[in-house]
C-alpha positions as CSV (number, residue, x, y, z in Angstrom):
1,X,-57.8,-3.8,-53.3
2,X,-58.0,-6.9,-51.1
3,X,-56.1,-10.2,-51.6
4,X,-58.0,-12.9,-51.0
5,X,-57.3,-16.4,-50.1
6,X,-59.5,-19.3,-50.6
7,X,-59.1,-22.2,-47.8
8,X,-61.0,-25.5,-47.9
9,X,-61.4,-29.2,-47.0
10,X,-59.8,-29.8,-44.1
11,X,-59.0,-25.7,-43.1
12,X,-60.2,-24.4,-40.1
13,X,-61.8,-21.0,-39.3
14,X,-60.4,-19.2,-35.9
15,X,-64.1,-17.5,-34.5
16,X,-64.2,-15.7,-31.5
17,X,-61.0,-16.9,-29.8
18,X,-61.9,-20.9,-30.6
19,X,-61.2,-23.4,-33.4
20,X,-63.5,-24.7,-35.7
21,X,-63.2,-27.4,-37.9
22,X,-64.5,-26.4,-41.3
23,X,-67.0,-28.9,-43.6
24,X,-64.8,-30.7,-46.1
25,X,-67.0,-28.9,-49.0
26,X,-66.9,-25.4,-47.2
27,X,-64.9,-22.6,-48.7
28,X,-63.6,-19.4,-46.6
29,X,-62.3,-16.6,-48.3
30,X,-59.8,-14.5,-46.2
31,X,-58.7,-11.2,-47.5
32,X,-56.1,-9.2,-46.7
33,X,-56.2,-5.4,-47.8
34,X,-55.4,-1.4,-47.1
35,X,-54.1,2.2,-48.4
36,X,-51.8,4.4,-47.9
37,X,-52.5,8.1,-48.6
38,X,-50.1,11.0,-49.0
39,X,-51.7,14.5,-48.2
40,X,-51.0,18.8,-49.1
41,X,-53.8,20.8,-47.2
42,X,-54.2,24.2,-47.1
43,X,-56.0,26.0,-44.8
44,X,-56.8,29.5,-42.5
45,X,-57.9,28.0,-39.5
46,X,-55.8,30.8,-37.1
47,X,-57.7,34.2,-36.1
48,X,-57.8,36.4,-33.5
49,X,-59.4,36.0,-30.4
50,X,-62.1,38.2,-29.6
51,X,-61.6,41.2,-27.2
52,X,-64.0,41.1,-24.2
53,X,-66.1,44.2,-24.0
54,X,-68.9,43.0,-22.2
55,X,-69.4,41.3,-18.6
56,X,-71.1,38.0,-17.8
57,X,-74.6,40.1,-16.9
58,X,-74.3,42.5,-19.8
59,X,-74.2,39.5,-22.2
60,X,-76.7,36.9,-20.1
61,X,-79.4,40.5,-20.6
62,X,-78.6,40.4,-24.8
63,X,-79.2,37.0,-24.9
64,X,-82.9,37.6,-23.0
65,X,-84.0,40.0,-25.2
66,X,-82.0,43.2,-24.3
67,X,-83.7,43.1,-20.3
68,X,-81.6,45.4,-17.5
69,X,-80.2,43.3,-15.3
70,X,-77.6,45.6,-14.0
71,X,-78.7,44.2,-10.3
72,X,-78.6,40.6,-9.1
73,X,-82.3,40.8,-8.4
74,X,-82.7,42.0,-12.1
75,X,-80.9,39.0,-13.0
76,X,-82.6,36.7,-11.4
77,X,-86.2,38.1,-12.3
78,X,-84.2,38.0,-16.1
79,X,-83.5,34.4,-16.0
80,X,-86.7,33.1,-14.2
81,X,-89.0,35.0,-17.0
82,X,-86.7,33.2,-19.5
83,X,-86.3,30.0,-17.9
84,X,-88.5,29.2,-15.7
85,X,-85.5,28.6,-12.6
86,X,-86.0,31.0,-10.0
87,X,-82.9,28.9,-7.6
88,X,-79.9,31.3,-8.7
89,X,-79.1,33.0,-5.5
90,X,-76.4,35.4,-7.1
91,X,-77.0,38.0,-3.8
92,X,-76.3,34.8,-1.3
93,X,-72.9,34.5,-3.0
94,X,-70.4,36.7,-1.7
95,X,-68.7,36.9,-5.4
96,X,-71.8,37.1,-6.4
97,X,-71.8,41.3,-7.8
98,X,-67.6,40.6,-8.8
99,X,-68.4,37.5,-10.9
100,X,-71.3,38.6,-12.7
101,X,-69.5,41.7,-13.8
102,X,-66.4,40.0,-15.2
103,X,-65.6,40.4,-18.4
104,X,-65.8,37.4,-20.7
105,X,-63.4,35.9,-22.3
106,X,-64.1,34.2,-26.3
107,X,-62.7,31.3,-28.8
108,X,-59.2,31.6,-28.4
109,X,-56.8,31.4,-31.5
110,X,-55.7,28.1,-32.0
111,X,-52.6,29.0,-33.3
112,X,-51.5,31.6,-30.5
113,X,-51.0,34.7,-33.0
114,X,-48.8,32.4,-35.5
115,X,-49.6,32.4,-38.7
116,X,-50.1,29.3,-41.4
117,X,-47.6,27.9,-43.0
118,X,-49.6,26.2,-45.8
119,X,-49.5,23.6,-47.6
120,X,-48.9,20.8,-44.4
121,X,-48.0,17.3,-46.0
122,X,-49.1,14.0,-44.1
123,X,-49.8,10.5,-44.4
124,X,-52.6,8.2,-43.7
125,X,-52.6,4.3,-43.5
126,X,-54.3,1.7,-42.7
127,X,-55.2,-2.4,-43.2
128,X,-58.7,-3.9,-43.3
129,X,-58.7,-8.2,-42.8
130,X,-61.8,-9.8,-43.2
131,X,-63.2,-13.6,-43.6
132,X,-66.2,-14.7,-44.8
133,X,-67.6,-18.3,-46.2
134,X,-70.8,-20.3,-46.1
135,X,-71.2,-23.7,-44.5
136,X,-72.5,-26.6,-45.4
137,X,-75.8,-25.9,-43.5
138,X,-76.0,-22.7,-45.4
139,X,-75.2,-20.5,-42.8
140,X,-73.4,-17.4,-43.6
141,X,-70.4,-15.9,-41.4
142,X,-68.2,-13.1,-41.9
143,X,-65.4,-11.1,-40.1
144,X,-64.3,-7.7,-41.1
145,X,-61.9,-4.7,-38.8
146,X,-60.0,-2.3,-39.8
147,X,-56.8,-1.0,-38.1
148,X,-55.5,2.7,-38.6
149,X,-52.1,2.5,-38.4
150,X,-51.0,5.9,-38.7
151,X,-50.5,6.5,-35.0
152,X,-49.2,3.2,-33.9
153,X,-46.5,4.7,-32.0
154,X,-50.1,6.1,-29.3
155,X,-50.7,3.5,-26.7
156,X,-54.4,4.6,-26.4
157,X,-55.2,4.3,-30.6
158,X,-56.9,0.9,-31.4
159,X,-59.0,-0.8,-33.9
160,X,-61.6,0.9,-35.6
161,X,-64.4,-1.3,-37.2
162,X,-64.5,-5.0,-36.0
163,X,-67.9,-6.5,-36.9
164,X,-68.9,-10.4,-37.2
165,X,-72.1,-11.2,-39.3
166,X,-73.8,-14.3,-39.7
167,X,-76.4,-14.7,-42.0
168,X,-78.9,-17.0,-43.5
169,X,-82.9,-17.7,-43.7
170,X,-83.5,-15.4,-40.8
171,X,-81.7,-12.4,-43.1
172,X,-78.2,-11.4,-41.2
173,X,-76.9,-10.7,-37.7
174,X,-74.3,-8.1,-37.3
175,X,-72.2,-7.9,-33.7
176,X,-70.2,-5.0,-33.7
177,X,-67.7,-2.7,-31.6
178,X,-69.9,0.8,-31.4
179,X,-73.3,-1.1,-32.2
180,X,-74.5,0.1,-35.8
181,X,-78.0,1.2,-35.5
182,X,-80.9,0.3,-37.5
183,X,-81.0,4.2,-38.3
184,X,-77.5,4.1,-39.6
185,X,-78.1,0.8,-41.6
186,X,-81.4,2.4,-43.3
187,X,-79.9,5.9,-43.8
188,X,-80.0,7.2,-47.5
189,X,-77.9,10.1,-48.6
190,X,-74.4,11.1,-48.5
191,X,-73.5,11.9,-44.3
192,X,-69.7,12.4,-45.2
193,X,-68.2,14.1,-42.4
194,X,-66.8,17.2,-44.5
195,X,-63.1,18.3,-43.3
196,X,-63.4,21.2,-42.3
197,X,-61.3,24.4,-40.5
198,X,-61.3,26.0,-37.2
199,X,-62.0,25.3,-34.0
200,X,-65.5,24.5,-34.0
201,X,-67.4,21.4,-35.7
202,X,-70.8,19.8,-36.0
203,X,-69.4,16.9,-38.1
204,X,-71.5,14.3,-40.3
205,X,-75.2,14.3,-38.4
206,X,-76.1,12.0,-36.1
207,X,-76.9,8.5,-37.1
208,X,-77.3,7.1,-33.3
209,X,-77.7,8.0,-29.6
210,X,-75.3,7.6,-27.1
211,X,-77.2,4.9,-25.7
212,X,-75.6,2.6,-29.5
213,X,-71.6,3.3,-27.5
214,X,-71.1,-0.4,-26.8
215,X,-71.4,-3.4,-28.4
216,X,-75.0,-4.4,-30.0
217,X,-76.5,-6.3,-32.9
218,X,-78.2,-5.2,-36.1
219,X,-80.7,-7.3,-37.6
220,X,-81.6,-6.8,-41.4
221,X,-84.6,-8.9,-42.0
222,X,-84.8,-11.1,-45.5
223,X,-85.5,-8.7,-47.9
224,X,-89.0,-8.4,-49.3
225,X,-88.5,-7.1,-52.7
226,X,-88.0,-3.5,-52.7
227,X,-88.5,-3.4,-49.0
228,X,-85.7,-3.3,-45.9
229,X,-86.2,-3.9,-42.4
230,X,-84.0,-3.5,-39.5
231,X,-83.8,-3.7,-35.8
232,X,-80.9,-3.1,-33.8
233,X,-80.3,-3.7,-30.2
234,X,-77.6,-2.3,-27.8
235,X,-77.8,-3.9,-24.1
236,X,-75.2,-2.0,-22.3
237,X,-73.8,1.4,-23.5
238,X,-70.5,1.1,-21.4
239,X,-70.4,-2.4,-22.1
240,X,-69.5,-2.8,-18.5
241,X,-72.6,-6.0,-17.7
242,X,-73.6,-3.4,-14.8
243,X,-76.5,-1.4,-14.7
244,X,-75.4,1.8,-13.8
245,X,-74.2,2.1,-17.2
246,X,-76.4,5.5,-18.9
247,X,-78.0,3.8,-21.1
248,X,-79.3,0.2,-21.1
249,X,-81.6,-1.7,-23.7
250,X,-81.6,1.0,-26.4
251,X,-83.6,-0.3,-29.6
252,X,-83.5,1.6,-32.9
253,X,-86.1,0.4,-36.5
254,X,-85.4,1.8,-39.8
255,X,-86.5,0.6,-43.3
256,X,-85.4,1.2,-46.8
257,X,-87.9,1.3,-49.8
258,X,-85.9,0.9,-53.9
259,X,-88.0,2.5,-56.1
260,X,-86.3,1.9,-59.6
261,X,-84.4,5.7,-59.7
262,X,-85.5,6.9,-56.2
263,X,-84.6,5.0,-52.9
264,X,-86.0,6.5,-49.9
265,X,-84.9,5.8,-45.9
266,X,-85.5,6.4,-42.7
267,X,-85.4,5.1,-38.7
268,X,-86.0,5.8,-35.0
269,X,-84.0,5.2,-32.5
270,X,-84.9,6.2,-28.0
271,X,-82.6,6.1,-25.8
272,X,-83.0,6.4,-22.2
273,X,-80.9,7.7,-19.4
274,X,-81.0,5.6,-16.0
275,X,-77.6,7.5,-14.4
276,X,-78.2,9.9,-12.2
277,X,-74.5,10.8,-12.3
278,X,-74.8,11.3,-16.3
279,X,-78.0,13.4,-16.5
280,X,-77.9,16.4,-17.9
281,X,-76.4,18.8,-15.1
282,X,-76.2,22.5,-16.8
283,X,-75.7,23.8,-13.6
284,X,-76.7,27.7,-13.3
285,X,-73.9,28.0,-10.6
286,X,-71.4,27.7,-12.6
287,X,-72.4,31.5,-13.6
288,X,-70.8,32.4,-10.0
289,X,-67.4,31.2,-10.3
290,X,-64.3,32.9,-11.0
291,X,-63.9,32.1,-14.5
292,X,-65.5,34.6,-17.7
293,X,-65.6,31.6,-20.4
294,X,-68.2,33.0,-23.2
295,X,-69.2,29.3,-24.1
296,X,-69.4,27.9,-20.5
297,X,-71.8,30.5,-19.2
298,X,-74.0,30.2,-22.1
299,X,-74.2,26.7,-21.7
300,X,-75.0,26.5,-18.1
301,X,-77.6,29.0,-18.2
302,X,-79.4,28.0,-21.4
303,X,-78.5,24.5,-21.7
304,X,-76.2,23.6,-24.4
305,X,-75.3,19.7,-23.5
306,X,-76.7,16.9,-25.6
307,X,-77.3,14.3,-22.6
308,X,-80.2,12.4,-20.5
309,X,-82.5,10.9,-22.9
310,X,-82.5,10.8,-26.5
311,X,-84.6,10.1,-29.5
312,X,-83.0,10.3,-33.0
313,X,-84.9,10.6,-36.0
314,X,-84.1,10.6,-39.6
315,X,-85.1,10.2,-42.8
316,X,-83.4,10.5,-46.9
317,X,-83.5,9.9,-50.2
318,X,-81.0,9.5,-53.4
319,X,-82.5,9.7,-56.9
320,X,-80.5,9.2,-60.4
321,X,-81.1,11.3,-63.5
322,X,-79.1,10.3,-66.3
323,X,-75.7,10.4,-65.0
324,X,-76.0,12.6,-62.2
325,X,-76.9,11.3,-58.4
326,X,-78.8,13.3,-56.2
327,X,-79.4,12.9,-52.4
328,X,-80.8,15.1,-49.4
329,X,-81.2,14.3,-46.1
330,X,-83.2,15.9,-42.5
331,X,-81.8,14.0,-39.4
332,X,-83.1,15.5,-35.5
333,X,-81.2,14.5,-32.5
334,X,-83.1,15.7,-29.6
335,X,-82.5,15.5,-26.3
336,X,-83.3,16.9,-23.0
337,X,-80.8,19.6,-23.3
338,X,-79.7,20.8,-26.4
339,X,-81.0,19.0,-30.0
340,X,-79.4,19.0,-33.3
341,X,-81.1,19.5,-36.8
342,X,-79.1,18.8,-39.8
343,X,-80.1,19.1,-43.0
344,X,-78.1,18.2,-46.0
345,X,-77.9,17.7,-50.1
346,X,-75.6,16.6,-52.7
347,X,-74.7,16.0,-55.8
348,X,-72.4,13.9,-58.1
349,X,-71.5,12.7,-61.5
350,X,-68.7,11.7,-63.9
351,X,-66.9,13.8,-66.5
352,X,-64.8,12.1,-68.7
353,X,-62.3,10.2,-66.2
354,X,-62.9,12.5,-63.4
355,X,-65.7,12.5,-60.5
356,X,-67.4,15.6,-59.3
357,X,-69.0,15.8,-56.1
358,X,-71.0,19.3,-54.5
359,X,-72.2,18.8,-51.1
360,X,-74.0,21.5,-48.6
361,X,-74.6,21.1,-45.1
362,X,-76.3,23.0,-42.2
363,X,-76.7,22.2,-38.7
364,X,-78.5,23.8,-36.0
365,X,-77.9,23.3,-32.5
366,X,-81.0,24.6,-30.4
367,X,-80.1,25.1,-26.7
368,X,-82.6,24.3,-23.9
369,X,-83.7,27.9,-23.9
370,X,-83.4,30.9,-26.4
371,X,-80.2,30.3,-28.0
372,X,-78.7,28.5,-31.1
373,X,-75.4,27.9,-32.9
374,X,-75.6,27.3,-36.6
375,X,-72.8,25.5,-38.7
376,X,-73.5,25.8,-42.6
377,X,-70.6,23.3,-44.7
378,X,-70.4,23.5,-48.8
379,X,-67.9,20.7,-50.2
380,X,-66.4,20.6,-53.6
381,X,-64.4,17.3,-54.6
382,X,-62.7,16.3,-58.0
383,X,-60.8,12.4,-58.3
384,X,-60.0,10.9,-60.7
385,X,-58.0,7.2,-60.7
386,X,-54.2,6.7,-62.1
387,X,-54.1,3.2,-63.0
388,X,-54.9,0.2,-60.7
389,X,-55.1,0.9,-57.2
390,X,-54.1,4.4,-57.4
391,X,-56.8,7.7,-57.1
392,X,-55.7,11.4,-56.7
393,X,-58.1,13.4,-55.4
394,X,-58.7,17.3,-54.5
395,X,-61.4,18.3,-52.1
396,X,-62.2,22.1,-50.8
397,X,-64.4,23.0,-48.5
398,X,-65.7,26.4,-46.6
399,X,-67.4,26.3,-43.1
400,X,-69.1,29.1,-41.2
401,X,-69.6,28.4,-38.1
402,X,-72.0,31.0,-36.2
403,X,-72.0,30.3,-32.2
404,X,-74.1,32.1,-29.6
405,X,-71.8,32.7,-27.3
406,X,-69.2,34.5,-29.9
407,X,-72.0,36.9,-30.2
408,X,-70.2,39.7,-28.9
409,X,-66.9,38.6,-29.5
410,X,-65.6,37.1,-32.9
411,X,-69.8,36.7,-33.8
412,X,-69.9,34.0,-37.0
413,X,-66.2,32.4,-38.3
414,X,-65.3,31.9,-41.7
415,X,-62.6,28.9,-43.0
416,X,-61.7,27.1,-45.4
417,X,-59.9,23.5,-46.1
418,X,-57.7,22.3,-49.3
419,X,-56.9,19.2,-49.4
420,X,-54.6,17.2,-52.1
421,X,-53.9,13.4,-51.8
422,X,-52.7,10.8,-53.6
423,X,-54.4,7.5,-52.5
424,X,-52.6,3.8,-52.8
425,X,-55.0,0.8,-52.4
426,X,-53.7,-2.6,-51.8
């Protein structure tokens, strides 16, 4: 819960690294706020590493559709049918027969053959600050970031969420660290990134391109009625002012329609890469060198990278039926490697002094050619609040993760995630 603070008169308002003289009738509320969470998770995220039984060839001829290509000129014929690029010169490479008949080597286990010692107890913490008024010309400003403080002791760790919004007539201007696109702003549905086991993870779907890293603005027009509108800009990916930055002048739209009991959303969002350097560079060689990693020949060969440019769809909705909230979602990232496809729905509602929430999640990653991995999440979580400012929660989880390259080695992976914690908000 945030403490807030109301200045006026003759108080003054420290924006962007000057001071400003407030209007003797304008009011600026400054708050002050955080939590503090105690955790017990239990998991079974160790397992054992597949044992390598096939070579690099054996498993590239599985993977297009069971062909021989016990020779390198098999191989290449292989890949070229499949692909399309005819410019792997295995029989040039004097490695060439040794490399491609190495065996591979799969998902090592995390834990090197220990095994869990559950439950693990941690911490989290962190503090939120944030001002906001209106001045006498009826112009809105606000300030918001959040700082995690539980590894304040890492020199690289900094803050997570600063934003600055002004707003008035014209509807509201964000600026913010890690621009917030106008898909992001319009998205509907629950995108929780699920905790989850292992050593492989989709995470909450996408809701920008890379070409949103740096700073940018998010316009959300003045509303007109039931209707939404936004437009977000991000000029410089790296945030560097040069333009060999990837991406340059990305623009994302989305728009939100309130229905009484059904609120529907969506937005677009194109990103284009201008780096050579950054392009997507799956480079086929990589199947000559002198290393058998499952996940790195796959990859190179079939394209596995989400990189160059980038268009981002995605669209939900959220309804309410008596005292339970649903919400589904379908969000595409696709690029001109790899693309992502995540579909996912959810439920919640309130039993006695306790909140349930179910939530189910599957992502597809489609690779350039022939292959996908598939990641499907189901989420169960019970919380229920102590008195003021304290919430104890439980949330469980089981993720499968099936990855195309663990074909012939562990094939699809199985964990789960436990997790107790007792939240204090101040």
């Amino acid at each position: 819960m945030d403490k807030k603070i109301l200045l006026g008169g003759a108080a003054a308002l420290l924006l962007m690294g000057n001071m400003y003289a407030t209007p003797a009738n304008a009011a600026i509320d400054l708050s002050i706020g955080g939590e503090a969470k105690l955790t017990a998770t239990m998991d079974d995220h160790c397992f054992t590493q597949g044992v390598a039984s096939d070579s690099i060839r054996d498993v590239i001829g599985q993977f297009l559709g069971g062909r021989d290509v016990s020779g390198d000129d098999d191989l290449n014929n292989a890949i070229a049918a499949a692909t399309g690029m005819t410019e792997i010169a295995w029989a040039t490479d004097a490695n060439a027969t040794t490399n491609g008949d190495k065996l591979l080597t799969f998902e090592a286990d995390p834990c090197g053959g220990k095994k869990e010692d559950n439950p693990v107890l941690g911490f989290g913490k962190e503090l939120s600050i944030g001002a906001s008024g209106t001045l006498a010309n009826g112009l809105g400003v606000s300030f918001s970031d959040t700082l995690d403080l539980t590894q304040t002791s890492d020199a690289g760790s900094k803050e997570g969420n600063f934003s600055l919004e002004l707003s008035g007539a014209f509807g509201s201007l964000l600026f913010k660290d890690g621009a917030k696109s106008a898909v992001e702003a319009a998205l509907v549905g629950d995108n929780t990134d699920i905790t989850v086991s292992g050593v492989n993870n989709f995470g909450a779907a996408h809701t920008a391109t890379e070409g949103t890293a740096g700073t940018g603005i998010l316009w959300t027009a003045p509303s007109m009625g039931n209707l939404d509108l936004y437009a977000s800009w991000a000029p410089n990916s790296a945030d560097s002012g040069f333009t060999n930055a990837e991406y340059t002048d990305t623009f994302a739209f989305g728009i939100t329609f309130n229905a009484d009991m059904l609120t529907v959303g969506g937005g677009f969002e194109q990103a284009t890469s201008n780096n050579a350097a950054g392009a997507c560079n799956g480079a086929v060689a990589n199947l000559l060198d002198t290393t058998g990693v499952a996940q790195a020949k796959v990859d190179a060969l079939f394209g596995g990278d989400l990189c160059g440019d980038q268009t981002l769809m995605a669209v939900g909705a959220a309804m309410s039926a008596g005292d339970i909230d649903l919400t589904a979602m379908y969000n595409k990232l696709d690029t001109e490697e790899a693309d992502d496809t995540t579909i996912s729905i959810g439920m919640s509602t309130t039993l006695s002094d306790f909140s349930v929430a179910v939530d189910w999640k599957n992502t597809k990653r489609d690779y350039l050619y022939a292959v996908q991995d598939e990641q499907t999440v189901t989420h169960v979580g019970v919380g229920t609040n102590l008195g003021d400012g304290v919430d104890l929660s439980f949330d469980f989880s089981t993720s499968s993760y099936d990855q195309a390259s663990q074909t012939t080695g562990d094939g699809a992976t199985t964990h789960y995630n436990a997790e107790v914690a007792l939240t204090v908000a101040f």
